[in-house]
N, C-alpha and C positions, 0 to 999 in steps of 0.2 A: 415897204421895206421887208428885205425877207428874212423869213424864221433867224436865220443864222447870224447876221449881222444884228438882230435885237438880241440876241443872247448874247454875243459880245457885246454890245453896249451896259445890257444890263450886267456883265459881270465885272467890267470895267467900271461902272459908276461903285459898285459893292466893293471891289475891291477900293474902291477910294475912302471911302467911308469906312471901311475898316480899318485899313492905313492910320487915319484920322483920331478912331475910337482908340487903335491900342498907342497911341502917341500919348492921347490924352490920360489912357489909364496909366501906361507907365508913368507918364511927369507926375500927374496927381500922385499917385499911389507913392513915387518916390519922394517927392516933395513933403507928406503929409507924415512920413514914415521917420525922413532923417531929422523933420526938427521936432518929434514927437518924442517924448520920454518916455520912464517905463510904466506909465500910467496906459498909453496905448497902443504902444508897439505890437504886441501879441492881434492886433484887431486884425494887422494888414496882412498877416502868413498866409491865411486860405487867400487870397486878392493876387501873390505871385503866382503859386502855384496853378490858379484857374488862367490867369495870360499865359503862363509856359503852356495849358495843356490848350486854350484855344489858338495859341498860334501853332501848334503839334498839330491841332485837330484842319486851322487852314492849311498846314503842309501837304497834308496827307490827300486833301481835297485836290492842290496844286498839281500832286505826283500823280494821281488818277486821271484828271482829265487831259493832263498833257501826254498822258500811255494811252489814252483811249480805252480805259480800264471804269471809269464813271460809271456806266450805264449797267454794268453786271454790281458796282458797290453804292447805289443809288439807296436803298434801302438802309443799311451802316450807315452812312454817312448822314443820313439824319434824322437816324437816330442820336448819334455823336451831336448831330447839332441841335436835336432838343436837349440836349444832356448840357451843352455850353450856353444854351440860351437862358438858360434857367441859372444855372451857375452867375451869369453878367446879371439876371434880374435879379437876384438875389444878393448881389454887391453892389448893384446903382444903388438898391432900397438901403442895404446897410451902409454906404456911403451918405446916402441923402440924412439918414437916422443920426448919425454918428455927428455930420453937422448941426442939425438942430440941435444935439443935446449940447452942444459945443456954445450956442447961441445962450441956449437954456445956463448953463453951469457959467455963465459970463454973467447973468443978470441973478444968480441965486449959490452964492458960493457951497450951502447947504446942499442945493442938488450936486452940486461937479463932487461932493463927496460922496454919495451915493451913487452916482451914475458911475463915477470911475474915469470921466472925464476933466484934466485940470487936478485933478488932487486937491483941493481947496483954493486952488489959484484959476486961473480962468486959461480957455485952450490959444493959442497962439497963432495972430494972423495965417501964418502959414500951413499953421494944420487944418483950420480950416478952408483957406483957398485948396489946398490938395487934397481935401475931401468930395471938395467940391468938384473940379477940371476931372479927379477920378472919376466920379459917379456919373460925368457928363459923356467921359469914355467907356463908361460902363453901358450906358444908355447904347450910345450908336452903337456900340458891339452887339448889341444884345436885338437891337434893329435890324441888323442885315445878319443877322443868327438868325432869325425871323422872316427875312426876304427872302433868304437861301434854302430856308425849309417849306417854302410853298414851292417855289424854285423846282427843287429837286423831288417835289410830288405830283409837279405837273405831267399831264400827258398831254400833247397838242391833240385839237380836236382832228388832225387827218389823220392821225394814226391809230385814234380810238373811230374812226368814219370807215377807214382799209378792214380792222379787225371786223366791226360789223357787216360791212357787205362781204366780207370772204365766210362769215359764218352763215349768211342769209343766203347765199348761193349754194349751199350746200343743203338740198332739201332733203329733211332727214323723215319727212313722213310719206316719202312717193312710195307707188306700190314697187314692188320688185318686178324687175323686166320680165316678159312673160317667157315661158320653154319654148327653143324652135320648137315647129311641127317634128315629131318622131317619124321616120321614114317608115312605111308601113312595113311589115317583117318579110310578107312574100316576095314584095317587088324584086327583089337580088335575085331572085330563081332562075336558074337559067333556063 
């Protein structure tokens, strides 16, 4: 299969699995948000603003490679995408956290008053199921944040194979080509 059609595939499969992830963080994220009170509403702010900025950050990936602009912003771009990979891992965890305490504060009304989860009452099927679909969106985002940053550090080995043999052709220790012979001074006499 050649080079070109496995990078489409592989960007097509990523692109799908993205698709997928930010469905799932949106629903969760909204779902866990509208029927939450104000015991945890404040939890899910940084949660929009990180899908606005990773789908900004796929935009931007989209408008490069379709200019044929990628390969001079390969470097950017992921760096961008350690910066969103980390952001999704750090909301799947706090998604993942945020349900357990939810489980915790249902079986100990004394914790949900401490934690801040439930208020002394226990958290609500649906905050937890949208902690949960979130965090699972969290996950595969934060997966092909991951794919996409080896992705874009790859170098195929013919093009790291071309660079070395054009540097090994080039022999940089040969002696210097020697002086013609100097025409002897008298010879011209007429």
């Amino acid at each position: 299969m050649p080079s070109d059609v496995k990078t489409k595939c592989f960007m097509l499969f990523v692109a799908l699995w993205v698709l997928t992830g930010w469905i799932c963080a949106v629903t969760g994220t909204a779902i866990a948000y509208d029927d939450c009170e104000f015991y945890c509403s404040d939890k899910y702010r940084n949660a929009w603003w990180s899908i606005c900025f990773h789908f900004a950050v796929y935009l931007a990936l989209i408008i490069l490679a379709h200019g044929g602009a990628l390969a001079a912003w390969k470097t950017t771009m992921m760096g961008f995408f350690v910066l969103i990979a980390a952001q999704m891992t750090q909301l799947a965890d706090e998604g993942i956290t945020a349900t357990n305490l939810c489980y915790a504060s249902d079986n100990n009304p004394y914790f949900a008053l401490l934690s801040g989860y439930g208020s002394g009452s226990t958290c609500s099927d649906d905050v937890k199921n949208g902690m949960n679909v979130a965090a699972a969106g969290f996950i595969m985002l934060a997966m092909a944040d991951y794919a996409l940053i080896v992705h874009l550090g790859h170098r195929p080995v013919e093009s790291a194979r071309t660079i070395h043999d054009q540097v090994k052709s080039v022999d940089h220790y040969s002696p210097a080509p020697a002086a013609a012979p100097a025409a002897s001074v008298g010879a011209n006499v007429a």
